[in-house]
Backbone as a chain_set.jsonl record, in Angstrom:
{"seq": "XXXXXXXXXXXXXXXXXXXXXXXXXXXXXXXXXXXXXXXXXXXXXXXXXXXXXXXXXXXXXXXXXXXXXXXXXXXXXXXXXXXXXXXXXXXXXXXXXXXXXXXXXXXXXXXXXXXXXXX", "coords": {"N": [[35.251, 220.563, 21.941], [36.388, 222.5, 20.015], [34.23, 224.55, 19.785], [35.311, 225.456, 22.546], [37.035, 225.946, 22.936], [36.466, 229.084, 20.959], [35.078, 229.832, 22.357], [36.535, 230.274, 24.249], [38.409, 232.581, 23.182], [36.978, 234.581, 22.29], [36.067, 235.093, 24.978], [38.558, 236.74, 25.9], [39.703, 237.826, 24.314], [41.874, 240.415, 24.913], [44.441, 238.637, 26.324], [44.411, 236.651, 24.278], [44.961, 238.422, 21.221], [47.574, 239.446, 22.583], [49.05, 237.28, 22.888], [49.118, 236.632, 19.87], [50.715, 239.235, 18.957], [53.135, 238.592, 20.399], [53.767, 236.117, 19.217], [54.246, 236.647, 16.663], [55.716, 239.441, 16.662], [58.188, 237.471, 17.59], [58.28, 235.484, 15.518], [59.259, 237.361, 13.665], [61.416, 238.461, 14.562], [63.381, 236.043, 14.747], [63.247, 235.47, 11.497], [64.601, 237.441, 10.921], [67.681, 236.674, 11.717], [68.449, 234.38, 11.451], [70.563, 232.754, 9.297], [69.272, 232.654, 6.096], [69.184, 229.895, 3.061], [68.546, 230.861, -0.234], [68.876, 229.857, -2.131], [69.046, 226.03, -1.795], [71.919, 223.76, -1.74], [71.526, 220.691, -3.314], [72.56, 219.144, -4.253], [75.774, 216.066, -4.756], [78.611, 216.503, -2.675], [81.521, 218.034, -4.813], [84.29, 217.991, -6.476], [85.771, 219.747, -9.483], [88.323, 219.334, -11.677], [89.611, 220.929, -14.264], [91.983, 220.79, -16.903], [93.629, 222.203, -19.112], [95.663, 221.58, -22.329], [97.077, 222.863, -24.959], [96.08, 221.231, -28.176], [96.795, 218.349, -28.547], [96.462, 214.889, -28.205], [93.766, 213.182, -26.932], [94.763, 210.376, -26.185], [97.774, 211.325, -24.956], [96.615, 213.28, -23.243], [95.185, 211.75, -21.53], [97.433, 209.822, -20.337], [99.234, 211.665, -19.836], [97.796, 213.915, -18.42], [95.488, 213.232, -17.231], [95.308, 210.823, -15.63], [97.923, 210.441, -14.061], [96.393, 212.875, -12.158], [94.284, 211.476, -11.639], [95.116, 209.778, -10.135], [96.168, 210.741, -7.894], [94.484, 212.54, -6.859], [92.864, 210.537, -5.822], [94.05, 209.557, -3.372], [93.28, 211.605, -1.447], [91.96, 212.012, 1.41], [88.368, 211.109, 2.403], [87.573, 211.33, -0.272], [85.112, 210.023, -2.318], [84.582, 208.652, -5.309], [86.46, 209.189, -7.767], [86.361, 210.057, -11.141], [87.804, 210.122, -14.289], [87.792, 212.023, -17.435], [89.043, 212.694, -20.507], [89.574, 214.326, -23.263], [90.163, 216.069, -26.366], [92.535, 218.002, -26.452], [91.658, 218.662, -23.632], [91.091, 217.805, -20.037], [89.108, 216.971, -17.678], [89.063, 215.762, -13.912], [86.325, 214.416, -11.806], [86.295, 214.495, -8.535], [84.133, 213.301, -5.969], [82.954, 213.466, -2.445], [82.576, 212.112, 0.927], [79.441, 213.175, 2.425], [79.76, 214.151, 4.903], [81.85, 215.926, 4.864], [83.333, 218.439, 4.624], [82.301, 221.393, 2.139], [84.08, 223.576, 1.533], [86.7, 222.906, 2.841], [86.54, 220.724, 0.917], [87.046, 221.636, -1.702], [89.773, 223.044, -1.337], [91.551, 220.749, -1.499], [92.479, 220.033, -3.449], [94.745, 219.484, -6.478], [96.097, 222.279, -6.824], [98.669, 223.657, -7.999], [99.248, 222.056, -10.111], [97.122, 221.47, -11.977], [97.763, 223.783, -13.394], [97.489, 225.667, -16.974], [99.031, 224.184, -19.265], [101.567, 225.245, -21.861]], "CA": [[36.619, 221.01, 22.068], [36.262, 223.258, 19.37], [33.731, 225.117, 20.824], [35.489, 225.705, 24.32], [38.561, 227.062, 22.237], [36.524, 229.57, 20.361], [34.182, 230.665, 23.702], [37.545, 230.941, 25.661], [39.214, 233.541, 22.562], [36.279, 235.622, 22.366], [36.222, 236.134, 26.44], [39.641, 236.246, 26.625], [40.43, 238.81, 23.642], [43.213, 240.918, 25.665], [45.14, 238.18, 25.92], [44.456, 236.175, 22.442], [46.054, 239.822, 20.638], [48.784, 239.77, 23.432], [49.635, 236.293, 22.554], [49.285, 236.686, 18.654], [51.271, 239.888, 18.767], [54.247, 237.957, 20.714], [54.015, 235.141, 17.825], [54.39, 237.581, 15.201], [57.363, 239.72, 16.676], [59.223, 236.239, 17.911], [58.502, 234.971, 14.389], [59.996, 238.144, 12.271], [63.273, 238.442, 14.811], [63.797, 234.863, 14.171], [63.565, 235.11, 10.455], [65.295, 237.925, 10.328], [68.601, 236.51, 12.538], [68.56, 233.064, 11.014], [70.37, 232.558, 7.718], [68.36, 231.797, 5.018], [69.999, 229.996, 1.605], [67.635, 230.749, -1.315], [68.692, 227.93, -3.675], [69.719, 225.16, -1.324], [72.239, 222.807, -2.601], [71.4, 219.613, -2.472], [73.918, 218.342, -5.007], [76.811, 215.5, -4.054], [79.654, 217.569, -2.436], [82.181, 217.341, -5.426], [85.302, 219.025, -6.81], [86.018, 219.041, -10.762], [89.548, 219.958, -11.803], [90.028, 221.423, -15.698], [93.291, 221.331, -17.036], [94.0, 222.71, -20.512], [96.612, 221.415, -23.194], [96.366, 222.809, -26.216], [96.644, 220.733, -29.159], [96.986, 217.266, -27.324], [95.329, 214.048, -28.476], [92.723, 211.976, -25.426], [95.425, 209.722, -25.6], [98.399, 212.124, -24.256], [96.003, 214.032, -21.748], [94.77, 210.498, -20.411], [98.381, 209.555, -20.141], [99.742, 212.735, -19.029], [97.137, 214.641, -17.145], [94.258, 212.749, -16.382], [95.533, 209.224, -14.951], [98.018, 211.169, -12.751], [95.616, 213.703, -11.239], [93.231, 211.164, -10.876], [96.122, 208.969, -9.19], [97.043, 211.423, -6.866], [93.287, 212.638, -6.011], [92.264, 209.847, -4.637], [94.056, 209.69, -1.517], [92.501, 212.814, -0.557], [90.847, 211.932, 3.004], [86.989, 211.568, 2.681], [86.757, 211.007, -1.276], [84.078, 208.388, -2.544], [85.077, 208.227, -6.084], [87.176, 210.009, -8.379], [86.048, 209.914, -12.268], [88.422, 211.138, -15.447], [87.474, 212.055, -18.891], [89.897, 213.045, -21.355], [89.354, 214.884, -24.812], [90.998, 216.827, -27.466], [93.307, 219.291, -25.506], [90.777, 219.364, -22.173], [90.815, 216.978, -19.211], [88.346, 216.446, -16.807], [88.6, 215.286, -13.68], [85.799, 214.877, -10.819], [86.183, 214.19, -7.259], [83.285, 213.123, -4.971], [82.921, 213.162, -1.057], [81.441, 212.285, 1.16], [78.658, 214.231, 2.905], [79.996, 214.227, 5.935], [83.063, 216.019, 4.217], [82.837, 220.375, 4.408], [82.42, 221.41, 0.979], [85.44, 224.812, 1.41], [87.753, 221.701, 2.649], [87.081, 219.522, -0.483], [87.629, 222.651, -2.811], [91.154, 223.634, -1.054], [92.188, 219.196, -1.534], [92.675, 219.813, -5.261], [96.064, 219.761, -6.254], [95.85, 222.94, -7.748], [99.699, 223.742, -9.409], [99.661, 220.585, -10.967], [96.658, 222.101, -12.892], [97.817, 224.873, -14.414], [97.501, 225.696, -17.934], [100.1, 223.549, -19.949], [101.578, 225.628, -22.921]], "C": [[36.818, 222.338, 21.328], [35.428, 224.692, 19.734], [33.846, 225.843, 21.908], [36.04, 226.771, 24.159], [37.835, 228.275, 22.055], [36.167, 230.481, 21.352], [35.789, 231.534, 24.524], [38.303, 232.508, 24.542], [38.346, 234.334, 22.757], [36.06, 236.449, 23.623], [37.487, 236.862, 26.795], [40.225, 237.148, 25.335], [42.156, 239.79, 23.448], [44.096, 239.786, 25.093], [45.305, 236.999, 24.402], [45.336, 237.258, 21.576], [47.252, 239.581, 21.161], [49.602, 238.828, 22.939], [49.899, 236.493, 20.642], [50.209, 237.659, 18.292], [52.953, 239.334, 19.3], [54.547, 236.834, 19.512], [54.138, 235.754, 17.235], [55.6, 238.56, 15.196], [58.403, 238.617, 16.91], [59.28, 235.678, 16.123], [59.261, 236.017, 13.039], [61.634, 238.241, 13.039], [63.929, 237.461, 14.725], [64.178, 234.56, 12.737], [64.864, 236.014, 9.708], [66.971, 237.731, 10.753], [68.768, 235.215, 11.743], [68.679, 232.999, 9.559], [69.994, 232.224, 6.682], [68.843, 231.656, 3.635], [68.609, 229.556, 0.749], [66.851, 229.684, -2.434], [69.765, 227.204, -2.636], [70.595, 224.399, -2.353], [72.191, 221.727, -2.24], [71.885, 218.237, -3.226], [74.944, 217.556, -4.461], [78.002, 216.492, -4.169], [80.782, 216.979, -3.631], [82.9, 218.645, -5.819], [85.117, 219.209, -8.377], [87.072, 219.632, -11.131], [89.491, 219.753, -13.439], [91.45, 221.634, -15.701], [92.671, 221.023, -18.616], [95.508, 222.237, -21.189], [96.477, 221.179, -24.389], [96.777, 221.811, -26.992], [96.793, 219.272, -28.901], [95.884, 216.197, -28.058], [94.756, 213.412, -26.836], [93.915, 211.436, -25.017], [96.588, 209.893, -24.694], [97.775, 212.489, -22.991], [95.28, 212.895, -21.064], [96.223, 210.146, -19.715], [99.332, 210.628, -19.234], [99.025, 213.898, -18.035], [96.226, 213.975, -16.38], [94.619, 211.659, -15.273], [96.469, 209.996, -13.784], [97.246, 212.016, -11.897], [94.832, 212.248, -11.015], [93.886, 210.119, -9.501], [96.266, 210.015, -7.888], [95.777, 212.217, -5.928], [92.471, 211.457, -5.274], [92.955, 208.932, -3.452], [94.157, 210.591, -1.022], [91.741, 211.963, 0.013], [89.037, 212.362, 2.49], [86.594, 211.57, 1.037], [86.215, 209.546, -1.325], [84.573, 207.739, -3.767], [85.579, 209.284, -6.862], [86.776, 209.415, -10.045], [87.079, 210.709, -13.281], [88.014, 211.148, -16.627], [88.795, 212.914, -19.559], [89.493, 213.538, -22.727], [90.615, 215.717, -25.111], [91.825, 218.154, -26.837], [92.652, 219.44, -23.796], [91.122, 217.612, -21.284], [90.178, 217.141, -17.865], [88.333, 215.436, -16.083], [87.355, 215.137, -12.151], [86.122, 214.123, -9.318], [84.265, 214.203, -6.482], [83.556, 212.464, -4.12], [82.142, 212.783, -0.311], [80.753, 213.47, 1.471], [79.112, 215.132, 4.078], [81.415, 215.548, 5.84], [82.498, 217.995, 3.816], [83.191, 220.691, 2.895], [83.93, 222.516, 0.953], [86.334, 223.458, 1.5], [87.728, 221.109, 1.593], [87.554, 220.716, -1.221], [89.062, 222.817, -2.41], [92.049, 221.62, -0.906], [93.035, 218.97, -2.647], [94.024, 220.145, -5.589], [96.398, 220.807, -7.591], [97.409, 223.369, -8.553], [99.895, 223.016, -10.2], [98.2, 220.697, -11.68], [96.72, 223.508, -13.375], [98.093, 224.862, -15.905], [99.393, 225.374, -18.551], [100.295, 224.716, -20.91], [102.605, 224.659, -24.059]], "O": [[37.37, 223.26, 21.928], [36.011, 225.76, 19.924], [33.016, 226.644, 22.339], [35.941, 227.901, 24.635], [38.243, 229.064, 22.907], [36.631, 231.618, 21.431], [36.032, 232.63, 25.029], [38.695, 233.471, 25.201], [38.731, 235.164, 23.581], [35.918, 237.668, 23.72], [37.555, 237.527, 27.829], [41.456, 237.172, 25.363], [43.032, 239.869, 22.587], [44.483, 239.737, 23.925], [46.324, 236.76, 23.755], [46.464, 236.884, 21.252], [48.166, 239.463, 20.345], [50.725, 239.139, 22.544], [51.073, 236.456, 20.273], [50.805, 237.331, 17.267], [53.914, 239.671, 18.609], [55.653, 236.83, 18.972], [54.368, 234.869, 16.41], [56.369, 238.67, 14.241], [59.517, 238.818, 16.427], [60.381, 235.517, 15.596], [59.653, 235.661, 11.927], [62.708, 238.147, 12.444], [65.144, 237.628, 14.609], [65.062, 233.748, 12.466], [65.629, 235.791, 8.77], [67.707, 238.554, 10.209], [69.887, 235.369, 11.252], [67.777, 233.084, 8.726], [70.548, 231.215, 6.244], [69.007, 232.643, 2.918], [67.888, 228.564, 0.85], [65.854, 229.206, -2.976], [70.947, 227.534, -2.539], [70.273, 224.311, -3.537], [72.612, 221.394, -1.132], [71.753, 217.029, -3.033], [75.37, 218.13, -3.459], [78.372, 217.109, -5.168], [81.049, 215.777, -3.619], [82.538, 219.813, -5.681], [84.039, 218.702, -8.688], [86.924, 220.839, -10.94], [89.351, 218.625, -13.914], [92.088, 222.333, -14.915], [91.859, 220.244, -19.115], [96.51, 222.546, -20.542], [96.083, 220.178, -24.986], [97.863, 221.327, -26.675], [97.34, 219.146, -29.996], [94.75, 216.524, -28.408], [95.457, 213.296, -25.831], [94.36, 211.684, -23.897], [96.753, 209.084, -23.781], [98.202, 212.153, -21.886], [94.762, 213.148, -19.976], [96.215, 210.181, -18.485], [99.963, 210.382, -18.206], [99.571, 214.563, -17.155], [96.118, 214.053, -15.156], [94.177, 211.737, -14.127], [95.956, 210.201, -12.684], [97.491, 211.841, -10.703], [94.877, 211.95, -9.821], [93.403, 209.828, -8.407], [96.57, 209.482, -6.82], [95.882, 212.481, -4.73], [91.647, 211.549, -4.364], [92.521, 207.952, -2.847], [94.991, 210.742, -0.129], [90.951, 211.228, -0.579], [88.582, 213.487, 2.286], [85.403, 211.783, 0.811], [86.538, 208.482, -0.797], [84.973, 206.576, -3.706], [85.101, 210.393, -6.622], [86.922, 208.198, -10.16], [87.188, 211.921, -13.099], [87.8, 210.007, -17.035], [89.395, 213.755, -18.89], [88.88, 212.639, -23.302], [91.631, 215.963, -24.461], [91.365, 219.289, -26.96], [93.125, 220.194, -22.945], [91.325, 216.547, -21.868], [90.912, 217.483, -16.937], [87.953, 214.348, -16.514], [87.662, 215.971, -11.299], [86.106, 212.893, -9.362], [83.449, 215.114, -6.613], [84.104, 211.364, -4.195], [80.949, 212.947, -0.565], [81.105, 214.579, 1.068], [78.953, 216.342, 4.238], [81.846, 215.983, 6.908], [81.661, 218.5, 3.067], [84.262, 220.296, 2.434], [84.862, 222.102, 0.264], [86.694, 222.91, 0.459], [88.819, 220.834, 1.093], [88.78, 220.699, -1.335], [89.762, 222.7, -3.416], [93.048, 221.448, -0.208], [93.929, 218.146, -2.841], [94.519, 221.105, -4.999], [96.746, 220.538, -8.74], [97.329, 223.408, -9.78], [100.724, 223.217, -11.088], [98.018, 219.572, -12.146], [95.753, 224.204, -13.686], [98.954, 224.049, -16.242], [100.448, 225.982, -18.37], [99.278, 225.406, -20.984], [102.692, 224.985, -25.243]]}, "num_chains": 1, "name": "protein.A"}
């Protein structure tokens, strides 16, 4: 088999080049037309909303920021689970979607005036 192949390239030169030169322009206008992402992500699609209040014990910003946002993020369409953390003036919380779920859509779900910086 091996053999037949190598007899038929060597008679058959012309077209062996002809063909290798068509694989080699089809393969650079392809790479160069077809978007290529560097650093895939292959992270769960997820939001994370920061709100700031200075000065603030856990127990306030659980009570007053976190437990509502996280109340009110999850009946956004297409989340899986919604997680909150609370600390010393900061609250954190995250949203995850599914996959199926366009990452620009989850980012624009977030109920962003209702995190703006408390003073």
């Amino acid at each position: 088999m091996i053999g037949s192949l190598l007899r038929f390239c060597i008679r058959e030169r012309l077209l062996v080049l002809v063909a290798m030169l068509v694989a080699v322009v089809s393969g650079w206008t392809s790479m160069r037309s077809v978007p290529l992402d560097a650093i895939p992500n292959v992270g769960e699609n997820q939001v994370i909303v920061l709100a700031e209040w200075s000065g603030r014990s856990p127990r306030d910003m659980e009570d007053q920021v976190t437990y509502p946002l996280s109340a009110l993020l999850q009946a956004v369409p297409g989340a899986r689970s919604v997680r909150g953390r609370s600390m010393f003036g900061f609250s954190f919380v995250q949203v995850t979607f599914d996959d199926a779920v366009d990452f620009y859509w989850a980012r624009s779900r977030y109920a962003g005036p209702v995190c703006t910086r408390a003073t």
